[in-house]
N, CA, C and O atoms as a printed pandas DataFrame, in Angstrom:
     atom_number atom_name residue_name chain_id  residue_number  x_coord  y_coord  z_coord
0              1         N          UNK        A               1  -22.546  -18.053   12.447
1              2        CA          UNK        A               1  -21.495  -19.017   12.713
2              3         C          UNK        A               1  -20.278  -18.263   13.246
3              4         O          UNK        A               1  -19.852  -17.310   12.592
4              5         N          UNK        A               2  -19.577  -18.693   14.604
5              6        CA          UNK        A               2  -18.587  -18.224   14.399
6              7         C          UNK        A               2  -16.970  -19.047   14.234
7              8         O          UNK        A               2  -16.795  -20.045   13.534
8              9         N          UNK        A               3  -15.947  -18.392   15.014
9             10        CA          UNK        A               3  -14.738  -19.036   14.506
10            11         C          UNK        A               3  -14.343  -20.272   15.677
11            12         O          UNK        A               3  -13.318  -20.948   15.755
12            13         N          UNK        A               4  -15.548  -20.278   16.522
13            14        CA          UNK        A               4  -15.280  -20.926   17.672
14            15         C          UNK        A               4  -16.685  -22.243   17.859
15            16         O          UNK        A               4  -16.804  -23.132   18.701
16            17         N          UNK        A               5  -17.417  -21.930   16.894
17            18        CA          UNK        A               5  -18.319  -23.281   17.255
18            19         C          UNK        A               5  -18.177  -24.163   16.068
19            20         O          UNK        A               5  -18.037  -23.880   14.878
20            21         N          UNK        A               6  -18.259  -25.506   16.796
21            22        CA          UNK        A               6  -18.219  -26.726   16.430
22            23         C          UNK        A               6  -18.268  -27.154   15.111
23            24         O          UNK        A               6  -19.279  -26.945   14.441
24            25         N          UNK        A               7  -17.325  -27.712   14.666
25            26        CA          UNK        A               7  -18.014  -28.386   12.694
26            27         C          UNK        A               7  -17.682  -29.373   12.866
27            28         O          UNK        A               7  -17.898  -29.893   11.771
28            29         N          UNK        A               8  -17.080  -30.464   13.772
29            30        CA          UNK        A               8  -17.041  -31.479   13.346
30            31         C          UNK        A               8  -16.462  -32.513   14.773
31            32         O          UNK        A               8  -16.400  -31.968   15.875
32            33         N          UNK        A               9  -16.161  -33.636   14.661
33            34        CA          UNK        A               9  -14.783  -34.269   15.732
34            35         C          UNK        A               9  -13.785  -34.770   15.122
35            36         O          UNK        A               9  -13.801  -35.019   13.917
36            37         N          UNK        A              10  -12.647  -35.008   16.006
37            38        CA          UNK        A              10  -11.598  -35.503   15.387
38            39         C          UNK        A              10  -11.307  -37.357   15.529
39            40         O          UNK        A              10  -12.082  -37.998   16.240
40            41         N          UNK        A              11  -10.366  -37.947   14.931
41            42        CA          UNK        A              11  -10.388  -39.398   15.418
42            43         C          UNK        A              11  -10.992  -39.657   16.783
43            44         O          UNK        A              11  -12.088  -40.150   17.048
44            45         N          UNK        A              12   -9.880  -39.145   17.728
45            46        CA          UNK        A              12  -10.578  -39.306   19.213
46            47         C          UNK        A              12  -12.187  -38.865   20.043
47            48         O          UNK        A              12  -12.692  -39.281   21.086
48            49         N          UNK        A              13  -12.685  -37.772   18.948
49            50        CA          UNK        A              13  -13.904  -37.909   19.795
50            51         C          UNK        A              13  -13.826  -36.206   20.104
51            52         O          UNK        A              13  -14.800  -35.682   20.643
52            53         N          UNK        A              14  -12.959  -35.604   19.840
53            54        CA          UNK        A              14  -12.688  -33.770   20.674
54            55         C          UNK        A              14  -13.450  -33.363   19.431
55            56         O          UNK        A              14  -13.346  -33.757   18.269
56            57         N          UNK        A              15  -14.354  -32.344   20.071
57            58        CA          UNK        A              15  -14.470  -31.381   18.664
58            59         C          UNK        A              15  -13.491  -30.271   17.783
59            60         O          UNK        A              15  -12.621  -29.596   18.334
60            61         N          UNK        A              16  -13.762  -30.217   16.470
61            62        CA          UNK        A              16  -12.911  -29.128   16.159
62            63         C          UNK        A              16  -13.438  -28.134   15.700
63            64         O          UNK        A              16  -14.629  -28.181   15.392
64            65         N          UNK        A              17  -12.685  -26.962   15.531
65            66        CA          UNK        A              17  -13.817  -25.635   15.499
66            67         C          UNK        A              17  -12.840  -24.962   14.282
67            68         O          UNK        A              17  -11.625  -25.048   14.099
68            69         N          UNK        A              18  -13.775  -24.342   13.623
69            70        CA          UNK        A              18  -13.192  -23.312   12.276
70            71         C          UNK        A              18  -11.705  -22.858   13.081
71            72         O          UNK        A              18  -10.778  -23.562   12.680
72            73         N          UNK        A              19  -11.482  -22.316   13.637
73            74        CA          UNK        A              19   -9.866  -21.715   14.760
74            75         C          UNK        A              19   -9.168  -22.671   14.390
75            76         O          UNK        A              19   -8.513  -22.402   13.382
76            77         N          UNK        A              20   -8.984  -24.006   14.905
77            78        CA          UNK        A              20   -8.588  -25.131   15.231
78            79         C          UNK        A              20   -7.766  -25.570   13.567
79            80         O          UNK        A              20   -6.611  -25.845   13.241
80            81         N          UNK        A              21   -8.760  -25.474   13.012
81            82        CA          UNK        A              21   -8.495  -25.516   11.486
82            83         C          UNK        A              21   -7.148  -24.452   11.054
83            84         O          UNK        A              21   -6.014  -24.902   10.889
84            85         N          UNK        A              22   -7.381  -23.443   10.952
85            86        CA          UNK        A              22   -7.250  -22.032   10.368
86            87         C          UNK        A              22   -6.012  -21.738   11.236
87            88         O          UNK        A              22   -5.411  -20.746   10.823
88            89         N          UNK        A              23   -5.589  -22.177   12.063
89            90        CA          UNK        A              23   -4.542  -21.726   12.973
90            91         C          UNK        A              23   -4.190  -20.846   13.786
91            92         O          UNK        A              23   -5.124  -20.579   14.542
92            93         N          UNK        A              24   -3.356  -20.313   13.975
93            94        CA          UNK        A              24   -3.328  -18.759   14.901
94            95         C          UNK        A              24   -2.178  -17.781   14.421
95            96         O          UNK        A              24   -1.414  -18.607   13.921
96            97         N          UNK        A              25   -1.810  -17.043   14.320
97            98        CA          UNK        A              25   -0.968  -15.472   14.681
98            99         C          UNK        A              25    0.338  -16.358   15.155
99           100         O          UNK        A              25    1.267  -16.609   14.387
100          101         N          UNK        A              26    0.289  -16.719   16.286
101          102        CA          UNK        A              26    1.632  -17.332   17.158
102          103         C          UNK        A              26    2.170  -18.596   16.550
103          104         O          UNK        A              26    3.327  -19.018   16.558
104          105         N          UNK        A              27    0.768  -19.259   15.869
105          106        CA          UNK        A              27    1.905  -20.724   15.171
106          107         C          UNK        A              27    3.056  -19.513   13.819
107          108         O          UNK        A              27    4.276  -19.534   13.655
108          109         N          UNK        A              28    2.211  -18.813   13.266
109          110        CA          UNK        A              28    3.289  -18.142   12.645
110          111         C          UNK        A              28    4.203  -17.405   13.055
111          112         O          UNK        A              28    5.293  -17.564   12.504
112          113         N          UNK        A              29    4.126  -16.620   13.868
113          114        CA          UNK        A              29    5.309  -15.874   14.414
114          115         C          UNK        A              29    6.628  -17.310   14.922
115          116         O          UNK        A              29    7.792  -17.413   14.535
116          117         N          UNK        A              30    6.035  -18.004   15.656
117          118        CA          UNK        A              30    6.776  -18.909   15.929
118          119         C          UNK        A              30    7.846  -19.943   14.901
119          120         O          UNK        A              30    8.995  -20.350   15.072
120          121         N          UNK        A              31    6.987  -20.096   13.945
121          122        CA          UNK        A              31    7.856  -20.717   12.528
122          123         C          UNK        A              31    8.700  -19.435   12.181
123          124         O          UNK        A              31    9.830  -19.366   12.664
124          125         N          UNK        A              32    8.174  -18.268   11.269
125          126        CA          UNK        A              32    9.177  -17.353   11.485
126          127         C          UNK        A              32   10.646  -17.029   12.285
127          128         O          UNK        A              32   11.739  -16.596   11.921
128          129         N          UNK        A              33   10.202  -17.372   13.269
129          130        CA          UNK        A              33   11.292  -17.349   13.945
130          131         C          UNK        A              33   12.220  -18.417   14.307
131          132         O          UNK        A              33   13.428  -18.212   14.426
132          133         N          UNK        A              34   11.611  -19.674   14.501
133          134        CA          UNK        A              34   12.561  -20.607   13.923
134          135         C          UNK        A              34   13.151  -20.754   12.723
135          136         O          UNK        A              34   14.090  -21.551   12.725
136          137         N          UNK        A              35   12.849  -20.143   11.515
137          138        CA          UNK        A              35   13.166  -20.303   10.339
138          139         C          UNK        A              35   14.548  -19.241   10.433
139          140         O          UNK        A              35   15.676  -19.578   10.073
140          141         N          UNK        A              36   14.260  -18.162   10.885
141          142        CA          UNK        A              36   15.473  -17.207   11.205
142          143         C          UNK        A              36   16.451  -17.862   11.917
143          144         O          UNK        A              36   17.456  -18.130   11.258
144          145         N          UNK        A              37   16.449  -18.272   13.327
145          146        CA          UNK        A              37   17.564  -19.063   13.901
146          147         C          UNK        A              37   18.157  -20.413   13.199
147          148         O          UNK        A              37   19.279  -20.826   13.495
148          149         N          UNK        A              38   17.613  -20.840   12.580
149          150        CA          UNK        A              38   18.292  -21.900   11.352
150          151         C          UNK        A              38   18.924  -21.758   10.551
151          152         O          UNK        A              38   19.672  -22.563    9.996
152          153         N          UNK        A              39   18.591  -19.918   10.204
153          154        CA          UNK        A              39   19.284  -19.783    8.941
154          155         C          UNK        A              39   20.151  -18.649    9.305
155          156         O          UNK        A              39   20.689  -17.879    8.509
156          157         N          UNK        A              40   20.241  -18.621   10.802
157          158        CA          UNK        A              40   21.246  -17.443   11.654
158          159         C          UNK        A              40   22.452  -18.872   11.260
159          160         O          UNK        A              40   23.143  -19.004   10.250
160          161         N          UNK        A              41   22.352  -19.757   12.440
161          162        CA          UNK        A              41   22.623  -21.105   12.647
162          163         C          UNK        A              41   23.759  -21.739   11.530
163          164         O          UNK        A              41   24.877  -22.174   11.807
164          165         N          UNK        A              42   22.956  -21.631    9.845
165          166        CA          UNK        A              42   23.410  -22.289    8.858
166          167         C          UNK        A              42   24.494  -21.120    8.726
167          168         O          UNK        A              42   25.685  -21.414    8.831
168          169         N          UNK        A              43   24.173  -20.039    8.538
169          170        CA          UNK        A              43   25.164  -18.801    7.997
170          171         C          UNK        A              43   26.530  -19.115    9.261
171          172         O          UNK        A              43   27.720  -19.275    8.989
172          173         N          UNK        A              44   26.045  -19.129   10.320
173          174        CA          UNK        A              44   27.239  -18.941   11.966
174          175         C          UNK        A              44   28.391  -20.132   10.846
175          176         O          UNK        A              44   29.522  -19.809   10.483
176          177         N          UNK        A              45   27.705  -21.468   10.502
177          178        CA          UNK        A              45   28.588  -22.639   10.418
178          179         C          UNK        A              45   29.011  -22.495    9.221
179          180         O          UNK        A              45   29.850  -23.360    8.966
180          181         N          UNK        A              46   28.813  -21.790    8.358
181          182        CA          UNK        A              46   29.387  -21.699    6.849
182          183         C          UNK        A              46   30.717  -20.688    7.193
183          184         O          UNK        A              46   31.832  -20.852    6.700
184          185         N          UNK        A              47   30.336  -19.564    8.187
185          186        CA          UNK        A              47   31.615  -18.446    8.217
186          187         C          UNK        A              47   32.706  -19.633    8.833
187          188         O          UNK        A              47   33.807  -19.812    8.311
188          189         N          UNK        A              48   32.366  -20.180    9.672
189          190        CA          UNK        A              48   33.420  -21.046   10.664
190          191         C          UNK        A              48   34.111  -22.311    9.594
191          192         O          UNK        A              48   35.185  -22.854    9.853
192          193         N          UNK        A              49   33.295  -22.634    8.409
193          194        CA          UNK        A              49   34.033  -23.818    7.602
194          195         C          UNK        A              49   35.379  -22.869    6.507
195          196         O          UNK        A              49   36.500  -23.182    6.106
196          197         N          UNK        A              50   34.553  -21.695    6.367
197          198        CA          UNK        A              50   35.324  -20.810    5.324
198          199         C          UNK        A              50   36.455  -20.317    6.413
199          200         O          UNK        A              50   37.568  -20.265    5.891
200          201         N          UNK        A              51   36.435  -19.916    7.901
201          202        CA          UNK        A              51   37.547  -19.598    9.077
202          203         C          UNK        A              51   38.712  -20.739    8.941
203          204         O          UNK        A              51   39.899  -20.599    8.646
204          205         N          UNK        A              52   37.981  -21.890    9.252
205          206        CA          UNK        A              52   39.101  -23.137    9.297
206          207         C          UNK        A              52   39.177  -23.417    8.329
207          208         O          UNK        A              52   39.208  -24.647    8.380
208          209         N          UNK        A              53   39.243  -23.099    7.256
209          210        CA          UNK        A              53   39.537  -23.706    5.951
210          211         C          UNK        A              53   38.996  -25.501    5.696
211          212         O          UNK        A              53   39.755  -26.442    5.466
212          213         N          UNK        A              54   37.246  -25.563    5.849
213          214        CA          UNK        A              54   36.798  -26.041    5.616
214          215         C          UNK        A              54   36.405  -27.348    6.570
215          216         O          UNK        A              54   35.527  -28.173    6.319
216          217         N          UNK        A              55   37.501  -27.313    8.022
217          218        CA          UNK        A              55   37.479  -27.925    8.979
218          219         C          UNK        A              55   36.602  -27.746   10.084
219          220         O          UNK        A              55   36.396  -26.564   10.360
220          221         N          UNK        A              56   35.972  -28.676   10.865
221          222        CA          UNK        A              56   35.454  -28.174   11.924
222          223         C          UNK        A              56   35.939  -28.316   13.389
223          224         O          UNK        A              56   35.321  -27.765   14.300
């Protein structure tokens, strides 16, 4: 068996394959890294409420 043949279909009719399931390398790097710019993001707007004295 490998990570690329068939186990099943989905609602529409596509097959899905063990991969498909299991995900990839890049969906994680990609969350990672959105998770960083959010929390670059949250930190940028907390220095700027504590700058203006709580104003934006």
């Amino acid at each position: 068996m490998s990570l690329h043949d068939p186990i099943g279909t989905d609602k529409e009719g596509n097959e899905i394959t063990l991969i498909d399931i299991l995900g990839s390398e890049a969906d994680d790097v990609a969350d990672k890294v959105q998770l960083k710019i959010e929390k670059s993001i949250s930190s940028m707007t907390g220095r700027r409420k504590s700058w203006w004295g709580g104003l934006d």
